[in-house]
GUBA-258186 format. One record per residue: x, y, z of N, C-alpha, C in turn. Coordinates in steps of 0.05 Angstrom, whole numbers, plus 5000, padded with zeros to 4 digits. Each point is the difference from the previous one (the first is absolute). Layout:
BEGIN
XYZXYZXYZ ...
***
This chain:
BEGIN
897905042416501349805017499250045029 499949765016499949965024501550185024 499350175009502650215020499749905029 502250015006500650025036500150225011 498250085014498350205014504350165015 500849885010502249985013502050104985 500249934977501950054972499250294992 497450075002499550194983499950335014 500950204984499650225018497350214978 499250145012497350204982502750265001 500850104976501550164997499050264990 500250295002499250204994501650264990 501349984979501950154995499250194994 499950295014499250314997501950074989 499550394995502250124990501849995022 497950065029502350085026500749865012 497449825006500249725022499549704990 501449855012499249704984498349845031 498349914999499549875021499849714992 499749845023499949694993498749945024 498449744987498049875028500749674996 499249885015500149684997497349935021 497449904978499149965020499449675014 498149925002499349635010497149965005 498749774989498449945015499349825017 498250145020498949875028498249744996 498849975020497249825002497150194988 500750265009497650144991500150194982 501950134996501050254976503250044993 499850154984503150044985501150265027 502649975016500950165020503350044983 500350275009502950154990502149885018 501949914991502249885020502550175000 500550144970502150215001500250214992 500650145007499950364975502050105007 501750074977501550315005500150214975 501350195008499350134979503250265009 499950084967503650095003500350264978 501050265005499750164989502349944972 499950074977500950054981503150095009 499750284999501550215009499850075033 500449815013500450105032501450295009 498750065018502150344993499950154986 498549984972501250174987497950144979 500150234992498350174992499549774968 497649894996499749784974501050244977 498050115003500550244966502850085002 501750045011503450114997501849785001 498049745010502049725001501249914967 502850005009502149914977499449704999 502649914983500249724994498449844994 500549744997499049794983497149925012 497750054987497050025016500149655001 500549804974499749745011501749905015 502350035007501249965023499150005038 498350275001499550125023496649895000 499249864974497949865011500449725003 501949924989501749775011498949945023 502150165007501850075028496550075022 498350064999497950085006498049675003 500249984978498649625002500149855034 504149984992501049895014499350045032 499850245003500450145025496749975004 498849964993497149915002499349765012 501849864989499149735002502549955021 501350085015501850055019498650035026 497750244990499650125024496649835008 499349904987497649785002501449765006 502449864992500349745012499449844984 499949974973499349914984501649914983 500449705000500949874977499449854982 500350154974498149964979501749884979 498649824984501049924968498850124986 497249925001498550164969498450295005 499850174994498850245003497049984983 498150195013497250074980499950345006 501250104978499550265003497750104975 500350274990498550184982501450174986 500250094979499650224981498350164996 499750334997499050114995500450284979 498650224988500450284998499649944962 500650174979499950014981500549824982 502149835011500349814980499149805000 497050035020499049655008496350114984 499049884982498150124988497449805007 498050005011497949845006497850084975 498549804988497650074988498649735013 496950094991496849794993499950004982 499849804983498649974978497949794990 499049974979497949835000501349844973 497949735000501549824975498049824992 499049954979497949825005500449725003 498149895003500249715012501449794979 502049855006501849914983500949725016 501549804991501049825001502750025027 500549895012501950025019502650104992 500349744974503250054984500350184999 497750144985501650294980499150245014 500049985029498750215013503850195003 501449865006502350105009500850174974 499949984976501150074975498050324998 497049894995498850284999499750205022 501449895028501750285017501850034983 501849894998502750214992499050154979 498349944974499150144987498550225004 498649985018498250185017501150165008 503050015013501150135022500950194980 501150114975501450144984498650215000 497250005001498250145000499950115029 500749955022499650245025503550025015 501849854985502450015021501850284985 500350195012501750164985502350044991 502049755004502749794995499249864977 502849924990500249834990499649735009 498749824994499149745018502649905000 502449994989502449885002502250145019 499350235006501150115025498349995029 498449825001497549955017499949665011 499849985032499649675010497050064995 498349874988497049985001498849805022 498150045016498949755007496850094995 498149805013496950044991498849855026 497650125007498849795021496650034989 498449785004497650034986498050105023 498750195000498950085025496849905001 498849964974497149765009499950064964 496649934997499250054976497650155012 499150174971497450114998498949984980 496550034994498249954981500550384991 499749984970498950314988498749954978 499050194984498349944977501649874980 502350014996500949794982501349775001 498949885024500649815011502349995034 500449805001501449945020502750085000 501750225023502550024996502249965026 501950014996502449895016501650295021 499650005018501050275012502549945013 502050094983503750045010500250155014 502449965016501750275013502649884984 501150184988502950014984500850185012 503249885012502550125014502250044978 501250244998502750014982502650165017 502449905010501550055015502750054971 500750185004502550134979502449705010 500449994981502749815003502150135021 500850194992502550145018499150035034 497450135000498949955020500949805019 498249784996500849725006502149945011 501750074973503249955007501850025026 499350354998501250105028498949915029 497349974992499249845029500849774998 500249784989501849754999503050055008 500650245000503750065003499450035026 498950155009498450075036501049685014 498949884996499249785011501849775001 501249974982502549854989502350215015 499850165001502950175013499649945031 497149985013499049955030500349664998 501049874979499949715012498249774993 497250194993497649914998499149934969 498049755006498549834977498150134997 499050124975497850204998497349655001 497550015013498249805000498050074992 499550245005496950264984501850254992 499450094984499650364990496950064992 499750135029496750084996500750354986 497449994999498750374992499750055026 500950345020499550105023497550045005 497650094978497450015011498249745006 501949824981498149715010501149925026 502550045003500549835027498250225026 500050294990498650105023496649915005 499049944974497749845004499549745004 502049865001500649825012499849985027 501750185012499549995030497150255006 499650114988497450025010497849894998 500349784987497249834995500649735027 503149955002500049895026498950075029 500250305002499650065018497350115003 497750004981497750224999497849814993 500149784979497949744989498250224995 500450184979497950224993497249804990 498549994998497649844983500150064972 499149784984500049984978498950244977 498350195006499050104980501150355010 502350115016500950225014501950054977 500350314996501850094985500950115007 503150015004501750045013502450144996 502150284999500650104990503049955004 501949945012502649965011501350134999 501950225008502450225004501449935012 502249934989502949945019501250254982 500650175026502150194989502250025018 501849984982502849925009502250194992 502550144998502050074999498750174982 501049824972500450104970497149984984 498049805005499149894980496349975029 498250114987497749875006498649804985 499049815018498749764977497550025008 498249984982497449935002498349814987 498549855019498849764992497049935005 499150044977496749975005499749744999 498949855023499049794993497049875008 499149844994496049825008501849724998 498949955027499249765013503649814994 502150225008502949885002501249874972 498350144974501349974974500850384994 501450005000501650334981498550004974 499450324999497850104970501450205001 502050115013501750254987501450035016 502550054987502650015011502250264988 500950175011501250224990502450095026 502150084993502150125012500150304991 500650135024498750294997503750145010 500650124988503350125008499650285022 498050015014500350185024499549905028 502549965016499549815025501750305028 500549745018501850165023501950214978 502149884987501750244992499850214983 497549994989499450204984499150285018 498149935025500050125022502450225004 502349755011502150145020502250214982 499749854967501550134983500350214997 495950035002499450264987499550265026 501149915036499550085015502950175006 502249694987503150044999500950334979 498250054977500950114987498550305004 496850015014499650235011501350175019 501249855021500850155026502649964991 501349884982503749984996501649765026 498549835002501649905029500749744988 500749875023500349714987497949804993 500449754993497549914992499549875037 502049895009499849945021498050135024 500350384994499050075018496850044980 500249944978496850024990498249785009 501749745005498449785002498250115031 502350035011499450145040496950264992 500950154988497950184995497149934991 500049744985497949944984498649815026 501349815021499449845012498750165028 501750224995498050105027497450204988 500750094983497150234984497449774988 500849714992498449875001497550124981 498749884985497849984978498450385009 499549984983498550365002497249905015 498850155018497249905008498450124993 497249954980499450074979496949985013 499249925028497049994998498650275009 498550054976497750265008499050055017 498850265004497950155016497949875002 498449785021498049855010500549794987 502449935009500749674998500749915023 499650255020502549845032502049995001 501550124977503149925011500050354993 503850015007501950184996500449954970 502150204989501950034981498750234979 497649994988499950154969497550135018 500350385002497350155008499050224976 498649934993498250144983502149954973 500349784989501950024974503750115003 500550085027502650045003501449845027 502649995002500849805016499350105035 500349885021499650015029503150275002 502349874994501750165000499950274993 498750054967499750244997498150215018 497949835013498450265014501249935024 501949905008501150035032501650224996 500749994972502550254994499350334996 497749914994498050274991500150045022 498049875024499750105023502550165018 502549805007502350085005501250334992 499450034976501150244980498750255017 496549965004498750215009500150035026 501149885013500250005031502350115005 502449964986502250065006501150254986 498749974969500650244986503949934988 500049734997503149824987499249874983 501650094978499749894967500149635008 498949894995501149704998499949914976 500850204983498749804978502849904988 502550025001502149814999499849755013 500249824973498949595002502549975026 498449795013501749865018500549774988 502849814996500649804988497249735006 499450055022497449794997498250144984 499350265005497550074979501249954975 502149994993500749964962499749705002 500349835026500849754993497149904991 497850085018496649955002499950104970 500450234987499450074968501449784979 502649815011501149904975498349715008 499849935026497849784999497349994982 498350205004498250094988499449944970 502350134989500149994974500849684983 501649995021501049694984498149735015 498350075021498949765009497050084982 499350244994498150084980500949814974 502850034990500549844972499849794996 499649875021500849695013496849984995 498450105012496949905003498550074973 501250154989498450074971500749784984 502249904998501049744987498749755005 498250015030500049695009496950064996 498750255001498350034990499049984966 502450044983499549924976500149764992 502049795015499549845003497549725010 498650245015497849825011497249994974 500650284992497650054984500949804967 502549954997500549914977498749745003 499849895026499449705008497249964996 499350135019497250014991498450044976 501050094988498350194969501049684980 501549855002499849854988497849804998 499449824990498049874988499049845021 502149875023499249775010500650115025 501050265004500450135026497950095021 500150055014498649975025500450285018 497950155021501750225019501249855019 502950165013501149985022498950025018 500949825019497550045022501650115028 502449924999501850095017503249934999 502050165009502850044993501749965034 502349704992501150045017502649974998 502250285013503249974990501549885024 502150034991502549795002502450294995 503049855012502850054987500850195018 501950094999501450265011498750125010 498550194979499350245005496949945014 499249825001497149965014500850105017 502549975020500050105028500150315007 500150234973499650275002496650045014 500450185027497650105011498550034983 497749975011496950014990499849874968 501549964981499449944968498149855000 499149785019497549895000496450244992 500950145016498250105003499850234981 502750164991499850144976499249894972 500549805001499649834966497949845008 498350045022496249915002499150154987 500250295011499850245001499350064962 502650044983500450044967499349794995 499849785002498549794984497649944998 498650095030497249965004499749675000 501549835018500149695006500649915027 498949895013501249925036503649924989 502050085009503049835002500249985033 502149814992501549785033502750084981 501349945030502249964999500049675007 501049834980500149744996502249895029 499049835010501349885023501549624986 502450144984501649694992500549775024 499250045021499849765023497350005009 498150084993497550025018498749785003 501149734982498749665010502449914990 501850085002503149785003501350135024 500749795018501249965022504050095003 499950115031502850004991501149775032 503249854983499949925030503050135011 500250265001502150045007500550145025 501450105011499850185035500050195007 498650105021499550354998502250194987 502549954994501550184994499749964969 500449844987498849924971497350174997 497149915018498750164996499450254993 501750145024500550314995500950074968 502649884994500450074979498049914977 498749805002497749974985498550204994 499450225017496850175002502050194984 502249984995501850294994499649984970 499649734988499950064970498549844987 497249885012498349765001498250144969 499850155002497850154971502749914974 502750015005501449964970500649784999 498749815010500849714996497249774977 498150204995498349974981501949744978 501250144984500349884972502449775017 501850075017501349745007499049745009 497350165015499049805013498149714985 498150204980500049874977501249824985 502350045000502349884985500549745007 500050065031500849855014497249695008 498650144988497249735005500849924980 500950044960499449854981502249745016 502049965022501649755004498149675004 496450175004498549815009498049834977 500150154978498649994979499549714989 
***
């Protein structure tokens, strides 16, 4: 259906934060007209937070769309994390009618549900020639019924006409293909890591060839930083934000961080020890915090690395040519440059405004630059109003 740019808000429901944009267009490009964005749990430590979680994201919507100015009827948000299952598949060349019947048939074979506890949809992404002729290349979506549900309760409890339920990694490639017009034959890797859930999205020339949700994001981090040093999670998030990504470049690369196979820290400490003749070797809560980064932003890259290689090794796959993230956690120091580093790929940190306009006033601005990297998948969202 037809949407009113005005009517509609790009909604983003996190575990922590919900943001919302509304954007418009100009004479010359698509420009942001509203954003806000509203903590879950204001105040309050998320992991020890009591009470009713859909309530307080309710309550979180609202205050979103409060604090942007925004009055909305129909919403275009996303779903994401385990219960949303993406495949490719292939089909051979067939009749229009009965194309819809031999998906669902098809789908039994890669959805790990019951197709009756499952919304199915299908989009046809081109055709290709192979030796046995000509075949049909799907992307099949399967969203858990219950799933669904609760995000429809979201929305209906905020007021709101659901108008899209996208997937979070399409809408983040969504807005990065707005903002980047990669060329047609570039392979392209996409990382939006967010709270709970990383998504990743391989795509050539702004069609998706692999799509996977990866369960180690920001909180796996802070959890596992919460439960080394005993503190709160609150003060883990603080710990993780200032200790920032491990810096991992070698001996005759030009930079700091890793000397001869061991960290910068450890031979400042060696040195220190022999000068002074004082044990240091009791961890300082940042040095444990730099070891739980390490390990879990190591788990994180071995995953997106198996992921990359799974893409490729397939039949019709292609190498990566370069990786750019998104979400929350993009804004942890240096991760650009540590996950160049383990992957062996140029990454950006993806700029969700970098050819959409904003028209709002220096004080709007300000708050803009404060959280402009997690507005990826909203912002996205927020272009399908133009479609």
């Amino acid at each position: 259906m037809a949407l009113n740019p005005k009517k509609v808000v790009g909604l983003d429901i996190g575990s922590s934060v919900v943001k919302a944009v509304q954007l418009r267009k100009s004479a010359r490009n698509v420009e942001l007209e509203k954003f806000g964005i509203a903590e879950i749990y204001p105040g309050v430590d998320k992991k020890s937070a009591g009470g009713n979680r859909r309530d307080a994201k309710i309550e979180a919507i609202r205050q979103a769309l409060t604090n942007a100015g925004i009055n909305a009827k129909f919403s275009i948000s996303a779903v994401s994390g385990e219960s949303i299952i993406v495949r490719y598949i292939q089909l051979p060349e067939m009749p229009e009618n009965e194309l819809k019947g031999a998906i669902r048939w098809e789908a039994e074979d890669y959805i790990p549900f019951p197709l009756d506890e499952v919304n199915l949809d299908h989009m046809i992404l081109g055709r290709s020639d192979s030796s046995g002729g000509g075949k049909i290349d799907v992307l099949l979506v399967a969203a858990k019924k219950d799933l669904v549900a609760d995000h429809m309760s979201l929305l209906k409890g905020a007021d709101l006409t659901p108008a899209v339920v996208d997937v979070d990694s399409f809408a983040f490639l969504n807005c990065f293909e707005a903002n980047y017009l990669p060329n047609a034959s570039e392979v392209i890797a996409l990382l939006n890591i967010g709270a709970e859930i990383t998504s990743i999205n391989i795509y050539i020339g702004g069609v998706s060839r692999f799509s996977r949700d990866i369960g180690i994001a920001g909180d796996t981090i802070s959890a596992a930083i919460q439960q080394r040093l005993n503190c709160s999670f609150q003060r883990a998030e603080e710990l993780k934000i200032k200790e920032g990504a491990p810096a991992g470049a070698l001996i005759g690369e030009g930079e700091g961080g890793m000397v001869g196979g061991s960290s910068l820290l450890d031979t400042i400490r060696g040195t220190v020890e022999k000068i002074t003749g004082e044990d240091l070797s009791e961890e300082s809560p940042e040095m444990l915090t730099g070891n739980v980064l390490k390990t879990v932003l190591g788990n994180l890259t071995n995953e997106v690395k198996r992921s990359i290689q799974f893409f490729e090794n397939q039949p019709n796959g292609k190498p990566v040519q370069r990786v750019a993230i998104g979400g929350g956690t993009a804004r942890l120091r240096n991760i650009d440059q540590y996950l160049s580093q383990e992957l062996g790929l140029p990454v950006e940190v993806a700029d969700p405004l970098r050819s959409i306009g904003f028209v709002g006033g220096d004080t709007d601005r300000k708050k803009l630059e404060n959280v402009r990297h997690q507005l990826g998948v909203c912002i996205g969202l927020g272009l399908r109003a133009f479609d």
